[in-house]
N, C-alpha and C positions, 0 to 999 in steps of 0.2 A: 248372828254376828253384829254386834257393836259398830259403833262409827269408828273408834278409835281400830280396832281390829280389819276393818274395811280398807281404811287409810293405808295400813301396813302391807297387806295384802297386794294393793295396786301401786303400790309406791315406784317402782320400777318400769310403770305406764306411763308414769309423769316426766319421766326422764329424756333428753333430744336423742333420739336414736344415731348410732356411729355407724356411717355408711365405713368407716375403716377396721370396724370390726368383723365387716361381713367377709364371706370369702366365695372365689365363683362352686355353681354345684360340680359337684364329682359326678362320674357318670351314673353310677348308682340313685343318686338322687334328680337326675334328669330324666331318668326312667320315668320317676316313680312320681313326676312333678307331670309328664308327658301323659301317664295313666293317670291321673285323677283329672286333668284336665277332657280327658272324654266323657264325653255326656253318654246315658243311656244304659240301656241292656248289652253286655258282648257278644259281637255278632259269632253266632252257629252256622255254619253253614252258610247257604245263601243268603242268611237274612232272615227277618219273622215277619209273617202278613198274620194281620190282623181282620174276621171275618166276623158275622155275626152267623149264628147257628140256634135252631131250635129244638128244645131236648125235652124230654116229658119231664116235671119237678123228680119223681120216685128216683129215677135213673141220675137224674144229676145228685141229687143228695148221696144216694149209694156209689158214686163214683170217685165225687169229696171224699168223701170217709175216705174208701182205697187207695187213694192219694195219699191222705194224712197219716194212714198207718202204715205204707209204704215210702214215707218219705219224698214225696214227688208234687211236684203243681199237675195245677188240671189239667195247664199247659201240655209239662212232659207225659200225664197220662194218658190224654187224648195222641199225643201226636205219636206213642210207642202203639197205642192201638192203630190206630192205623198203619205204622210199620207191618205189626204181625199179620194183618188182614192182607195185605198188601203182598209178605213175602211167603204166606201158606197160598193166594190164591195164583199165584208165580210158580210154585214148586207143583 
């Protein structure tokens, strides 16, 4: 891009902005002004804690993979294995 093409491009940045052109948000867009304004991860449940754990390399690496070929974080793998451990030694 050229200077001359540059200039054109932002031309309408140089302009004084008309507070009379604006209008208030519809509720549609105070939703969606409401949700970007949240910070973070959304909350599941109670919440996410955050732990440190120690895993032998082999098993983490083969657990990765079954993650990525199942579409999931280590996150949701770990914490569905623990579901099922949890609801076979319940039954």
């Amino acid at each position: 891009m050229n200077a001359a093409e540059l200039a054109e491009s932002t031309e309408e940045f140089e302009k004084e902005f008309a507070f009379r052109k604006t209008r208030p948000l519809s509720a549609k867009d105070k939703r969606l002004h409401a949700r970007a304004k949240r910070r973070g991860r959304p909350r599941i449940g109670e919440g996410a804690e955050k732990f440190r754990v120690s895993i032998e390399r082999g098993l983490l690496l083969k657990s990765d993979a079954y993650a990525r070929k199942h579409g999931m974080s280590r996150s949701e793998l770990i914490a569905k294995g623990l579901k099922a451990i949890m609801a076979a030694r319940s039954a």
